[in-house]
PQR file with spaces between the fields and no chain letter, atoms N, CA, C, O and H, PARSE charges and radii, in Angstrom:
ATOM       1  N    UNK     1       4.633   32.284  -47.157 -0.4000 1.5000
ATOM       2  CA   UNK     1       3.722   32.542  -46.064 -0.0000 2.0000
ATOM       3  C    UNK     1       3.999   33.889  -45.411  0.5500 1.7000
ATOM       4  O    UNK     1       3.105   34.402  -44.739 -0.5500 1.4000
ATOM       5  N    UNK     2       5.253   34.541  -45.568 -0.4000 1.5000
ATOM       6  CA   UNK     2       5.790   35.718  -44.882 -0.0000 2.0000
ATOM       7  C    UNK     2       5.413   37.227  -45.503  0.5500 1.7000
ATOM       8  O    UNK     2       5.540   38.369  -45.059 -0.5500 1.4000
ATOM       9  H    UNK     2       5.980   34.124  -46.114  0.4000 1.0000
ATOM      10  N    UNK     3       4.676   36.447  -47.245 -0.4000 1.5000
ATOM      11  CA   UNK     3       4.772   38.061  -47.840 -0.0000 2.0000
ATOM      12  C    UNK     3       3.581   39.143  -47.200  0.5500 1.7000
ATOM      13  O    UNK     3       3.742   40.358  -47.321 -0.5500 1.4000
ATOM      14  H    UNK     3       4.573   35.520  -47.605  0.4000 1.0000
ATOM      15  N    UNK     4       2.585   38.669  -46.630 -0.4000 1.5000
ATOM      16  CA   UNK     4       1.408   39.114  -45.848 -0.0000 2.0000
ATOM      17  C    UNK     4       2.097   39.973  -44.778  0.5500 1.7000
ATOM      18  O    UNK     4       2.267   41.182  -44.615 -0.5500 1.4000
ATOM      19  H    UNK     4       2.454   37.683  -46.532  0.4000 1.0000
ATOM      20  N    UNK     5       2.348   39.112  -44.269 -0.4000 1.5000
ATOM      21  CA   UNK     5       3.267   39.505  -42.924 -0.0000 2.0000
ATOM      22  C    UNK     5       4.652   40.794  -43.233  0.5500 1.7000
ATOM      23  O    UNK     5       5.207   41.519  -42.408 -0.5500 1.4000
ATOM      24  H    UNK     5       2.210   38.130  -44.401  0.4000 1.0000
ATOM      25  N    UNK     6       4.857   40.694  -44.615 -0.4000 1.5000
ATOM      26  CA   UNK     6       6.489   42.121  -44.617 -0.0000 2.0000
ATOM      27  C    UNK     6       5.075   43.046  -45.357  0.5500 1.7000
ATOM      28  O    UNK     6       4.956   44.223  -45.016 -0.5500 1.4000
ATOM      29  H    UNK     6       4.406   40.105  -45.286  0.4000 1.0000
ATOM      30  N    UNK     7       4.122   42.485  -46.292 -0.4000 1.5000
ATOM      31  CA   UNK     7       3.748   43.541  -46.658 -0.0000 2.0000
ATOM      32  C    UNK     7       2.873   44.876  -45.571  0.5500 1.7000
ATOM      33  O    UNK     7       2.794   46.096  -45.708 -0.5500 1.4000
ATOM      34  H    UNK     7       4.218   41.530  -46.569  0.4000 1.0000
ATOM      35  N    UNK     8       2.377   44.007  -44.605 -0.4000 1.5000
ATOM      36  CA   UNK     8       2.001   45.108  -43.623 -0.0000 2.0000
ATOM      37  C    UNK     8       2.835   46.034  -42.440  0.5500 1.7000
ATOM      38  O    UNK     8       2.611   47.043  -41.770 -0.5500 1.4000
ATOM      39  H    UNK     8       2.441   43.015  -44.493  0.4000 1.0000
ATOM      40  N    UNK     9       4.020   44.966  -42.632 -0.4000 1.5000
ATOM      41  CA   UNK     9       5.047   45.573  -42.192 -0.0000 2.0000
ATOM      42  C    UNK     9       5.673   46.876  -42.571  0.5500 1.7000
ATOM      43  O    UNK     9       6.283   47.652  -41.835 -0.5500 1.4000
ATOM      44  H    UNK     9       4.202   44.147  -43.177  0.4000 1.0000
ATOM      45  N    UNK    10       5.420   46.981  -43.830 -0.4000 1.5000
ATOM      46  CA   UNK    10       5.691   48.123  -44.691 -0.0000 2.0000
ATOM      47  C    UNK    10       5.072   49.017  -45.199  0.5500 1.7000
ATOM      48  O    UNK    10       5.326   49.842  -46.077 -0.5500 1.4000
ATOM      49  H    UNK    10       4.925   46.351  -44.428  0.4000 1.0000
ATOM      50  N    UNK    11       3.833   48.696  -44.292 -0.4000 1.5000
ATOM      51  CA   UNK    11       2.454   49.882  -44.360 -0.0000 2.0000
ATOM      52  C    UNK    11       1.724   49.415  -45.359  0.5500 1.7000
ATOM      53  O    UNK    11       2.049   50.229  -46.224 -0.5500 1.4000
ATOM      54  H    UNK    11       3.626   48.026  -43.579  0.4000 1.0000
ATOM      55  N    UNK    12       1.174   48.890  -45.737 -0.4000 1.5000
ATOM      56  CA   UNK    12       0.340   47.711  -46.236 -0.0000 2.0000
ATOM      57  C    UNK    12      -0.886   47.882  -45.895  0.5500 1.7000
ATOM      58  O    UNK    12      -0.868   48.372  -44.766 -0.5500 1.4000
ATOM      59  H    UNK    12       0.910   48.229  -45.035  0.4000 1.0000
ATOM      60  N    UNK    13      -2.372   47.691  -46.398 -0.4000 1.5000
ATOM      61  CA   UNK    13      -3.222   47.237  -45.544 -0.0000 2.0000
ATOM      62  C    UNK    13      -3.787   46.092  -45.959  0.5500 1.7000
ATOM      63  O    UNK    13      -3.701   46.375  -47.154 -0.5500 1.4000
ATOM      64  H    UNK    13      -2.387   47.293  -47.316  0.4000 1.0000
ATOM      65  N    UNK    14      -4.339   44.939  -45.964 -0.4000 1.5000
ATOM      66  CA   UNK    14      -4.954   43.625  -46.484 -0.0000 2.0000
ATOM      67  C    UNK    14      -6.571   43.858  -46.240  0.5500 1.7000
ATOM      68  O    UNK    14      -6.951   44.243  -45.134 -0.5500 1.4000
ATOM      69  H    UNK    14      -4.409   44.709  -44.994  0.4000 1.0000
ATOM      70  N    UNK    15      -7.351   43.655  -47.125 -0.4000 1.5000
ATOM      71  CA   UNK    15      -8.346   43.684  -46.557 -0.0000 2.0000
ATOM      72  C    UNK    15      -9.315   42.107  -45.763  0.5500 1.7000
ATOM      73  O    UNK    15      -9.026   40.917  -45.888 -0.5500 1.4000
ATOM      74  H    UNK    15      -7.043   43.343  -48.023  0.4000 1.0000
ATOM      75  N    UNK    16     -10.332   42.667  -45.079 -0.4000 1.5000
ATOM      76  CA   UNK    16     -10.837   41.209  -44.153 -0.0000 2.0000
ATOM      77  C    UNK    16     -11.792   40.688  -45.079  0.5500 1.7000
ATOM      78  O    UNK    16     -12.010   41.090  -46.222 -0.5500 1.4000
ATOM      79  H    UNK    16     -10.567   43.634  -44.978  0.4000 1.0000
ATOM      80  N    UNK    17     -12.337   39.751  -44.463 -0.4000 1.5000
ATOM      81  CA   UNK    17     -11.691   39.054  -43.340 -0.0000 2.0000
ATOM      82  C    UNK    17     -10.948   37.668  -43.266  0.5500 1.7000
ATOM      83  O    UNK    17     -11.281   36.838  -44.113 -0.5500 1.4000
ATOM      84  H    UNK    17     -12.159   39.425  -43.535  0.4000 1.0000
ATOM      85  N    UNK    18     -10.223   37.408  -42.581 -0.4000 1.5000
ATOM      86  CA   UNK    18      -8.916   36.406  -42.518 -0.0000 2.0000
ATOM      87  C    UNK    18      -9.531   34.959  -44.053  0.5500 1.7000
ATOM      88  O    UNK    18      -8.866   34.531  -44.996 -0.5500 1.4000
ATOM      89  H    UNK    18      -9.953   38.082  -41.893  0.4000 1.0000
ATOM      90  N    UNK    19     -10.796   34.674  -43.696 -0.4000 1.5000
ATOM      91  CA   UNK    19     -11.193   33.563  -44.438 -0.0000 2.0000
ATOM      92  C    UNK    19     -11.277   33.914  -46.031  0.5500 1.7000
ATOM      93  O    UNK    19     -11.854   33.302  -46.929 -0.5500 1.4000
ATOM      94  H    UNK    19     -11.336   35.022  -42.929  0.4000 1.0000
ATOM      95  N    UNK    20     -10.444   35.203  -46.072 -0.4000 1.5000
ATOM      96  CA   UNK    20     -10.556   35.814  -47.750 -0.0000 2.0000
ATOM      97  C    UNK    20      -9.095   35.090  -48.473  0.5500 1.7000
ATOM      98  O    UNK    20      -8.813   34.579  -49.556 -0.5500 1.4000
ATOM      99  H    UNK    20      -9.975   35.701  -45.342  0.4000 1.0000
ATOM     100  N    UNK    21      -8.372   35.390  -47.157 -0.4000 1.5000
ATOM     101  CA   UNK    21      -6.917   34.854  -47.337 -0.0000 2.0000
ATOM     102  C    UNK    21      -6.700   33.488  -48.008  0.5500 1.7000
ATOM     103  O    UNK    21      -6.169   33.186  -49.076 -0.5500 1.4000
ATOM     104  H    UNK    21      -8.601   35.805  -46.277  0.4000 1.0000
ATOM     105  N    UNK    22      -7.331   32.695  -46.957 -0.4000 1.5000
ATOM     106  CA   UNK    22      -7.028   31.307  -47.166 -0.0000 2.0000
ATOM     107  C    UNK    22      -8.368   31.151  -48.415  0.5500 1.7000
ATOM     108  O    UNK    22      -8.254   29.992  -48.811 -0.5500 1.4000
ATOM     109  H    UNK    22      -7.763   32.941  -46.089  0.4000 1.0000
ATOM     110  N    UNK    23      -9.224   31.633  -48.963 -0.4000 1.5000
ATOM     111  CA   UNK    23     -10.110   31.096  -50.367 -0.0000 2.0000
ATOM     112  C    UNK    23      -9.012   31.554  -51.398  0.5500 1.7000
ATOM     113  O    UNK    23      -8.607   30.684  -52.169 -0.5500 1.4000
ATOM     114  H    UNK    23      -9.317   32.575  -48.641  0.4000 1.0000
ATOM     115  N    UNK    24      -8.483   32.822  -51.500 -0.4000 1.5000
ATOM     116  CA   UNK    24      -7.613   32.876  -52.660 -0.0000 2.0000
ATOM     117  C    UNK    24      -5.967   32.291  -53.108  0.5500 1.7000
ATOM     118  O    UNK    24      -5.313   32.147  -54.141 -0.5500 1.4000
ATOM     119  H    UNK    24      -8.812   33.529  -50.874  0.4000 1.0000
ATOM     120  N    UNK    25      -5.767   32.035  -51.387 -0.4000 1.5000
ATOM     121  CA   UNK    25      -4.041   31.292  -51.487 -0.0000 2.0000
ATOM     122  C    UNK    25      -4.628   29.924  -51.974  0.5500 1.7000
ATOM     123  O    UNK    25      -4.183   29.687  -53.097 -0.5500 1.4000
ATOM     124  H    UNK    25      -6.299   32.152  -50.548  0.4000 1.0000
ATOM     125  N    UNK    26      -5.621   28.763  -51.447 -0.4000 1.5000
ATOM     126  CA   UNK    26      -5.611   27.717  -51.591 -0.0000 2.0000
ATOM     127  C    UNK    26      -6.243   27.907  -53.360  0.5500 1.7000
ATOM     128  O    UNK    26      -5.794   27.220  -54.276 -0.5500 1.4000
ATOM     129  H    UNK    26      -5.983   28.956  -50.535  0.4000 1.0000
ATOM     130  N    UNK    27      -7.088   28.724  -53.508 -0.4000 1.5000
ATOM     131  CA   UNK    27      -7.413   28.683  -55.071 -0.0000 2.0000
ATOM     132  C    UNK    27      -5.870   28.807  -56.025  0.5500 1.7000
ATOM     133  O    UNK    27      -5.730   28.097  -57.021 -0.5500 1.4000
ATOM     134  H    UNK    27      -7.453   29.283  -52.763  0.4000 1.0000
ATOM     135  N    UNK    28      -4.777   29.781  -55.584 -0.4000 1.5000
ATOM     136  CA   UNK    28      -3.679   29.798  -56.547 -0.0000 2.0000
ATOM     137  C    UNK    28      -2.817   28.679  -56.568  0.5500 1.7000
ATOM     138  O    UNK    28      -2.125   28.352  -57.533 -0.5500 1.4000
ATOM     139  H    UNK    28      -4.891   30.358  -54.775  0.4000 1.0000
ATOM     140  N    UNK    29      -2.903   27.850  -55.008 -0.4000 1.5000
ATOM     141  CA   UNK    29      -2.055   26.606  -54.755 -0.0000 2.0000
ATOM     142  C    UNK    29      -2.585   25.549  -55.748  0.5500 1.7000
ATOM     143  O    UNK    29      -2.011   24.694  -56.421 -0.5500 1.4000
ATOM     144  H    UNK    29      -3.465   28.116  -54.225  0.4000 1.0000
ATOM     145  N    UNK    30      -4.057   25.952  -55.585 -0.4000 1.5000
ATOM     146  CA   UNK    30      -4.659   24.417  -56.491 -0.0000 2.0000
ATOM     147  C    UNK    30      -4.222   24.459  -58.172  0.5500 1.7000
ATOM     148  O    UNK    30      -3.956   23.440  -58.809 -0.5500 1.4000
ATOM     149  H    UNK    30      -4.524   26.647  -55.038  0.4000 1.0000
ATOM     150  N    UNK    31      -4.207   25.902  -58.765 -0.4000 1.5000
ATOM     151  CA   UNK    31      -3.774   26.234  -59.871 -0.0000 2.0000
ATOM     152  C    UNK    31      -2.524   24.737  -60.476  0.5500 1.7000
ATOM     153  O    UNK    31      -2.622   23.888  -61.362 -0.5500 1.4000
ATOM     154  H    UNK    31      -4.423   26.730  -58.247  0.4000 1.0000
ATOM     155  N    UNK    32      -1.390   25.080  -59.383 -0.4000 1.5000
ATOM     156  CA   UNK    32      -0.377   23.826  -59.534 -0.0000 2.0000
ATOM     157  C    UNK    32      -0.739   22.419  -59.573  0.5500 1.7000
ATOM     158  O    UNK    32       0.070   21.579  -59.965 -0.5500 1.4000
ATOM     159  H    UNK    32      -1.310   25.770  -58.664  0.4000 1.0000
ATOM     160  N    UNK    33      -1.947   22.108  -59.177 -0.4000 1.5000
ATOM     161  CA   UNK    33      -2.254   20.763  -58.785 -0.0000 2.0000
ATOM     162  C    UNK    33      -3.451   20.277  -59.676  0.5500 1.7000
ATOM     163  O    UNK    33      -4.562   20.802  -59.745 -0.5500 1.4000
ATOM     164  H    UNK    33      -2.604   22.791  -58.858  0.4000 1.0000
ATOM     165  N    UNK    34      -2.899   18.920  -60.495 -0.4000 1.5000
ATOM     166  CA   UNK    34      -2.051   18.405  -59.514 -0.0000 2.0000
ATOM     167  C    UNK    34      -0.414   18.168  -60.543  0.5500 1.7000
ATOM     168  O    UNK    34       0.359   17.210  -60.501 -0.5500 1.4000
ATOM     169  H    UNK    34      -1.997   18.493  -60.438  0.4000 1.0000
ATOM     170  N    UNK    35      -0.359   19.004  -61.106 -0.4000 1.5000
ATOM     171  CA   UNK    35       0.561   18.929  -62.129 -0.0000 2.0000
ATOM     172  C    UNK    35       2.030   20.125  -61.734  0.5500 1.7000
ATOM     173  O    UNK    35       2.698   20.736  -62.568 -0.5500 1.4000
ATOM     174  H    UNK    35      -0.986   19.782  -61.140  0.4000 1.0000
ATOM     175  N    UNK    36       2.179   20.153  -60.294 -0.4000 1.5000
ATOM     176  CA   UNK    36       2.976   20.674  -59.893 -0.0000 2.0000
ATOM     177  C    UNK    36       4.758   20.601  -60.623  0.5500 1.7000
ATOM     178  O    UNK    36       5.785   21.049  -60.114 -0.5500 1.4000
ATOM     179  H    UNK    36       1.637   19.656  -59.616  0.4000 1.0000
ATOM     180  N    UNK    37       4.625   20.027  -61.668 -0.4000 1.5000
ATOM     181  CA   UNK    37       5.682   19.652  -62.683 -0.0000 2.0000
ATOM     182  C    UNK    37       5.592   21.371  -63.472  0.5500 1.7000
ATOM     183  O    UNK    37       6.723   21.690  -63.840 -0.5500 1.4000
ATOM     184  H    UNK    37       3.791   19.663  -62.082  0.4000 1.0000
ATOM     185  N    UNK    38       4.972   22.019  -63.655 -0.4000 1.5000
ATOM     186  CA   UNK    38       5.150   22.687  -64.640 -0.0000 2.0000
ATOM     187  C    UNK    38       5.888   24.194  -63.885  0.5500 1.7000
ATOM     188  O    UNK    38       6.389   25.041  -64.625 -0.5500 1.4000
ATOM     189  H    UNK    38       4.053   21.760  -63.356  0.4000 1.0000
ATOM     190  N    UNK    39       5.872   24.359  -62.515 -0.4000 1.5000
ATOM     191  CA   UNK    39       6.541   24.879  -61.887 -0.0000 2.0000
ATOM     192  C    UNK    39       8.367   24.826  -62.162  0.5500 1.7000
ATOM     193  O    UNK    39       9.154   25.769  -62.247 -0.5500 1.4000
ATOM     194  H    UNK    39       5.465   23.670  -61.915  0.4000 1.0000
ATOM     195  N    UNK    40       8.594   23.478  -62.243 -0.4000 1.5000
ATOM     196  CA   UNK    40      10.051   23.218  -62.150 -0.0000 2.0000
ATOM     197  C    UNK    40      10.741   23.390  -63.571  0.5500 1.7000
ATOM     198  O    UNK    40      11.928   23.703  -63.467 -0.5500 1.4000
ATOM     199  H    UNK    40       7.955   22.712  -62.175  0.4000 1.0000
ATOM     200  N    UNK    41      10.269   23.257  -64.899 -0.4000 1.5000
ATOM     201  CA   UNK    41      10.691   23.654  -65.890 -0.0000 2.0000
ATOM     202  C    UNK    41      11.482   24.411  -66.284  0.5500 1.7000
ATOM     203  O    UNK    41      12.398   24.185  -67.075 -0.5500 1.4000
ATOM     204  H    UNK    41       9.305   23.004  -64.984  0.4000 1.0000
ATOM     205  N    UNK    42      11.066   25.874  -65.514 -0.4000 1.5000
ATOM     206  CA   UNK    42      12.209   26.925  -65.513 -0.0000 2.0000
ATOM     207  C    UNK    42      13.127   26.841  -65.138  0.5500 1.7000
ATOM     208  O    UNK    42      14.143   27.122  -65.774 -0.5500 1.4000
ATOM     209  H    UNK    42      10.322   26.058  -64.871  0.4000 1.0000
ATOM     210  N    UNK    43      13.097   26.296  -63.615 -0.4000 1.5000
ATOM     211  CA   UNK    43      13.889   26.158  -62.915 -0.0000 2.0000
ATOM     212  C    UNK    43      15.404   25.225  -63.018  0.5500 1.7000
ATOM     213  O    UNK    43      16.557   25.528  -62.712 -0.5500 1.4000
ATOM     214  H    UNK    43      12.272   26.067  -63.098  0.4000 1.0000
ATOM     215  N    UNK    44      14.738   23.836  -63.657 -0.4000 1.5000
ATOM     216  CA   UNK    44      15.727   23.063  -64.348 -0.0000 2.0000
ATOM     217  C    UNK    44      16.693   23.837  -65.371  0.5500 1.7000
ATOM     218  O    UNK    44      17.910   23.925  -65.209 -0.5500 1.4000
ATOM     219  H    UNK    44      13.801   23.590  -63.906  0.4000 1.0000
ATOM     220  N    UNK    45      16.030   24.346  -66.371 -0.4000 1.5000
ATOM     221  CA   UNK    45      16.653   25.069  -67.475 -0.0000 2.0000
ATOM     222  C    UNK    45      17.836   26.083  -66.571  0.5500 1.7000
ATOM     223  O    UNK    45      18.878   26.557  -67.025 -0.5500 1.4000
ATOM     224  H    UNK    45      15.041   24.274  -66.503  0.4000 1.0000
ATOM     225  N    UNK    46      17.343   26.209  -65.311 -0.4000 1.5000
ATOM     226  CA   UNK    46      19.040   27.224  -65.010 -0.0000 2.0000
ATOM     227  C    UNK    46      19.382   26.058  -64.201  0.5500 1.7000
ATOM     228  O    UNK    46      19.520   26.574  -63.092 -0.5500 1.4000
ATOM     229  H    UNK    46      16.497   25.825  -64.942  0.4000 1.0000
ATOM     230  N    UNK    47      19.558   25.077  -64.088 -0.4000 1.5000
ATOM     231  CA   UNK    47      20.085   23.912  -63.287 -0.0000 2.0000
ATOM     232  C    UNK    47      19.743   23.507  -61.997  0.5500 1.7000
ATOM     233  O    UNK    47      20.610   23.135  -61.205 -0.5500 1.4000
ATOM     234  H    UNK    47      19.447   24.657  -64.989  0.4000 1.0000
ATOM     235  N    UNK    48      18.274   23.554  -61.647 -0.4000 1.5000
ATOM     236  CA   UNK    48      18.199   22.938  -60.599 -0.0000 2.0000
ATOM     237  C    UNK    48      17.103   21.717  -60.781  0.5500 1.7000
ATOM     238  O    UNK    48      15.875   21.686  -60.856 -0.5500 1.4000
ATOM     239  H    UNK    48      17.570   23.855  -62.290  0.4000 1.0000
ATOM     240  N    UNK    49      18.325   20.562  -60.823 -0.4000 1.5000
ATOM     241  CA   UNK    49      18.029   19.366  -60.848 -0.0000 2.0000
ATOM     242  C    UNK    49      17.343   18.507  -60.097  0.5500 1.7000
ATOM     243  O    UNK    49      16.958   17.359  -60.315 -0.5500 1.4000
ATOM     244  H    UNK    49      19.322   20.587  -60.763  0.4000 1.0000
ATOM     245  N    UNK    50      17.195   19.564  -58.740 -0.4000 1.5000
ATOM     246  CA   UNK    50      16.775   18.264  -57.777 -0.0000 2.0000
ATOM     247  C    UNK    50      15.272   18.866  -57.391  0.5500 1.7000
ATOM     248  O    UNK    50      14.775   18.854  -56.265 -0.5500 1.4000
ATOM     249  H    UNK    50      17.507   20.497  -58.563  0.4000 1.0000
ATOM     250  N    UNK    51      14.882   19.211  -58.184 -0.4000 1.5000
ATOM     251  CA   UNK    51      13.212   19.653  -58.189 -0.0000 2.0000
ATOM     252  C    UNK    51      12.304   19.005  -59.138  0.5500 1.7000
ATOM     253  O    UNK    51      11.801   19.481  -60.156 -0.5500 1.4000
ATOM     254  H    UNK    51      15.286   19.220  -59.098  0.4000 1.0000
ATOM     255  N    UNK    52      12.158   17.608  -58.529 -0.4000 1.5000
ATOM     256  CA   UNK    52      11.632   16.575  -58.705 -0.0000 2.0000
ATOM     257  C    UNK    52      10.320   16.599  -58.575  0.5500 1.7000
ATOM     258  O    UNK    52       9.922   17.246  -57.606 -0.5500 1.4000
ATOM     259  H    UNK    52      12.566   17.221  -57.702  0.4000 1.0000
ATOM     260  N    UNK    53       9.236   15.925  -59.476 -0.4000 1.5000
ATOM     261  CA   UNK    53       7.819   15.722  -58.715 -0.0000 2.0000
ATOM     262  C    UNK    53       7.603   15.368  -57.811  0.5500 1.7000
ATOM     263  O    UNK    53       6.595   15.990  -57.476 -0.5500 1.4000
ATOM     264  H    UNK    53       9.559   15.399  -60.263  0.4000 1.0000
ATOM     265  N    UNK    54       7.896   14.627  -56.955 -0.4000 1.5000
ATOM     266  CA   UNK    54       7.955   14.361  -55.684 -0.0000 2.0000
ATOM     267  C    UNK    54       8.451   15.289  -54.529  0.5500 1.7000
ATOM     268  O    UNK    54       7.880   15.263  -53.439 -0.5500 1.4000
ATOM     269  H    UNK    54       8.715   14.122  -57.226  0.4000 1.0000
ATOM     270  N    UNK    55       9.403   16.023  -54.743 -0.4000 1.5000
ATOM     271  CA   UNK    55       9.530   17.473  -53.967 -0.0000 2.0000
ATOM     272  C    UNK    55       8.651   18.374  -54.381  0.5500 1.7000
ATOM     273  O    UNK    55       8.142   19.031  -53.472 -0.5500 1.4000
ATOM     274  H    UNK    55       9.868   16.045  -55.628  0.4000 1.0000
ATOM     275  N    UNK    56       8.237   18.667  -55.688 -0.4000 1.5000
ATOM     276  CA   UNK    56       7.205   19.374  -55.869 -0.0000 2.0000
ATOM     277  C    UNK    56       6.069   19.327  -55.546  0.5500 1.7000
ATOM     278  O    UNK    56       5.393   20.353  -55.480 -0.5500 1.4000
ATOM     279  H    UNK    56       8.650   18.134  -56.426  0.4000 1.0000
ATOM     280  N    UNK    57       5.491   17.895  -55.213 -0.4000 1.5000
ATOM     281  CA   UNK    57       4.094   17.828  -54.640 -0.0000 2.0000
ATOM     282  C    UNK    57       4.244   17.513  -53.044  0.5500 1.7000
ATOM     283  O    UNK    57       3.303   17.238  -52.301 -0.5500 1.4000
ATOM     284  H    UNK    57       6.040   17.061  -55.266  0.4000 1.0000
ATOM     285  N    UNK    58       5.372   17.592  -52.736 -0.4000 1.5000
ATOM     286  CA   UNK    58       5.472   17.398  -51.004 -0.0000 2.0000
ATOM     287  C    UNK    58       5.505   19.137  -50.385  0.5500 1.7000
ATOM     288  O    UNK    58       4.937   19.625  -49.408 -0.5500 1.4000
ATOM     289  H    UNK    58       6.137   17.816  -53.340  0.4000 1.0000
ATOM     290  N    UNK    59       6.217   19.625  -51.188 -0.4000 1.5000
ATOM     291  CA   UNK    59       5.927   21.762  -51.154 -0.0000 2.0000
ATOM     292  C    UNK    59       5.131   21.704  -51.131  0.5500 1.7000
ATOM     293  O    UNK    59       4.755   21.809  -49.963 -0.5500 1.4000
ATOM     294  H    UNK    59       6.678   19.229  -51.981  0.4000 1.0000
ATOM     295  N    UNK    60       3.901   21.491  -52.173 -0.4000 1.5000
ATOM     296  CA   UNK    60       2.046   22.089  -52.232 -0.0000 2.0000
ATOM     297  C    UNK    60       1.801   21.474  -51.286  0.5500 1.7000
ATOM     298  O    UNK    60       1.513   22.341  -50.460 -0.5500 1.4000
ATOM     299  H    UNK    60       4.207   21.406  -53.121  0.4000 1.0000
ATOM     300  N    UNK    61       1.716   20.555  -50.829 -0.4000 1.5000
ATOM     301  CA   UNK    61       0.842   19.681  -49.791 -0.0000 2.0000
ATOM     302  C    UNK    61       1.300   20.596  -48.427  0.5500 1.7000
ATOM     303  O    UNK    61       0.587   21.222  -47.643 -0.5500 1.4000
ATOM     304  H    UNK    61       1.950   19.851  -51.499  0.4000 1.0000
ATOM     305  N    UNK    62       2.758   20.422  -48.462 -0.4000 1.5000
ATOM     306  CA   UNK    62       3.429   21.578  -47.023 -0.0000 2.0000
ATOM     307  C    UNK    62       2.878   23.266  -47.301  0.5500 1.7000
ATOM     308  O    UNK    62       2.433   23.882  -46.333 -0.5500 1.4000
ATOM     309  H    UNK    62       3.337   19.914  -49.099  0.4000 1.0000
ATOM     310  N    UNK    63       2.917   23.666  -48.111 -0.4000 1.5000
ATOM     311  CA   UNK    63       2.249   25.058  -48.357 -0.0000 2.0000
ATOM     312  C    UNK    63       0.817   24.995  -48.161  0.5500 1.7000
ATOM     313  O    UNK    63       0.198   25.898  -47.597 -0.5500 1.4000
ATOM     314  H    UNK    63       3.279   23.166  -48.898  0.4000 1.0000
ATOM     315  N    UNK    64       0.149   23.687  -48.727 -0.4000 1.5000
ATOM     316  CA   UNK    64      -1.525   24.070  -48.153 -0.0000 2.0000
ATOM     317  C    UNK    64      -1.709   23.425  -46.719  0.5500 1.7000
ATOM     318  O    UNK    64      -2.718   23.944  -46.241 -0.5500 1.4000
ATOM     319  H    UNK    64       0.652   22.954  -49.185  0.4000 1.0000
ATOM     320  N    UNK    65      -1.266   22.683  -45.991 -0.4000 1.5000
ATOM     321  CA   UNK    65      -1.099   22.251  -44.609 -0.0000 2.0000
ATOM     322  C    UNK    65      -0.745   23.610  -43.789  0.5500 1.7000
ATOM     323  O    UNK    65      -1.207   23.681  -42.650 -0.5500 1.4000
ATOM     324  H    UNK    65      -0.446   22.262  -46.379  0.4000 1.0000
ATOM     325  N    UNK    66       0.052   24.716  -44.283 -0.4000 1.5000
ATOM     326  CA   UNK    66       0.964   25.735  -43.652 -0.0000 2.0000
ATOM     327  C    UNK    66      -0.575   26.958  -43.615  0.5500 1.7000
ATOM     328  O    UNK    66      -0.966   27.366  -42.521 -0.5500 1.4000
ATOM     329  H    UNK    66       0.427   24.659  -45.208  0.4000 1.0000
ATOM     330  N    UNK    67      -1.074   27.269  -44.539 -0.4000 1.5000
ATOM     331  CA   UNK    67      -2.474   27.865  -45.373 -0.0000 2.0000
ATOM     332  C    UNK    67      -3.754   27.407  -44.189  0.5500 1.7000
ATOM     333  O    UNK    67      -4.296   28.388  -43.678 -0.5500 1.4000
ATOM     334  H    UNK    67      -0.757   26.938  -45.428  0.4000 1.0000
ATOM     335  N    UNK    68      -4.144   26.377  -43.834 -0.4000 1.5000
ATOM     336  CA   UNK    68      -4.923   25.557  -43.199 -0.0000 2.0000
ATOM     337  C    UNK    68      -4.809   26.022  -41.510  0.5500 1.7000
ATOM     338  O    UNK    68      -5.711   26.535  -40.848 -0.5500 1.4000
ATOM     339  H    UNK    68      -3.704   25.580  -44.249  0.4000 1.0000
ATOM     340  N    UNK    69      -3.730   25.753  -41.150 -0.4000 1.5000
ATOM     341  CA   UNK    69      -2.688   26.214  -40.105 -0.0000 2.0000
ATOM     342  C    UNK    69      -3.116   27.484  -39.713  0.5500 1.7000
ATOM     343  O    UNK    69      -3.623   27.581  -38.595 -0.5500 1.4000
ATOM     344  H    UNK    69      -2.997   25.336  -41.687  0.4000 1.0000
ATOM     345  N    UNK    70      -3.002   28.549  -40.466 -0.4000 1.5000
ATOM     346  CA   UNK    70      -2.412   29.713  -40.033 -0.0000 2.0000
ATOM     347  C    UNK    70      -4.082   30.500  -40.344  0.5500 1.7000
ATOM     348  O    UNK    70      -4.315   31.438  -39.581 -0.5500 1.4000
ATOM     349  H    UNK    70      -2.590   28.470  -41.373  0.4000 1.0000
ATOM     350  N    UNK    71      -5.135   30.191  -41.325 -0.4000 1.5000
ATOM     351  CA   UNK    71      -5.921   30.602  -41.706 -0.0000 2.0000
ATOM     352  C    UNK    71      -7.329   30.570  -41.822  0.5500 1.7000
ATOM     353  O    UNK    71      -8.242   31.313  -42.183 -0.5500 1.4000
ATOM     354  H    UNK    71      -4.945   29.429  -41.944  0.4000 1.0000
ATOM     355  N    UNK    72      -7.144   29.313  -41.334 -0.4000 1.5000
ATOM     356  CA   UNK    72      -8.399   28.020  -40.908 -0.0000 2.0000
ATOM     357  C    UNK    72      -9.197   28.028  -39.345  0.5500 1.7000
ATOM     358  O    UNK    72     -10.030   27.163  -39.072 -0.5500 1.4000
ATOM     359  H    UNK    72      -6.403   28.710  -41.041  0.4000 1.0000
């Protein structure tokens, strides 16, 4: 949610308007869904075990709730 926020920080410009934001974040979030499993694959392979489907679909749901929030 922060990269918006450092990239203008760093002279950045985004273009408008705000409701552009939230059509293309929730379009890349949905990408994962609902098979948010294919995210963790990599991740396992260097050992992180506890990235479960169930943590994985409780992130998307908290990332598009966070999206909604801030953009809506």
């Amino acid at each position: 949610m922060t990269f918006a926020d450092r990239y203008l920080a760093a002279g950045g410009r985004l273009a408008e308007p705000c409701a552009a934001y939230l059509y293309w974040r929730v379009i890349d979030a949905l990408a994962f869904a609902p098979d948010s499993e294919k995210v963790a694959v990599p991740w396992r392979e260097l050992g992180r075990a506890d990235l479960d489907p169930a943590l994985l679909s409780s992130r998307l749901e908290e990332y598009l709730h966070a999206l909604f929030e801030r953009y809506a």
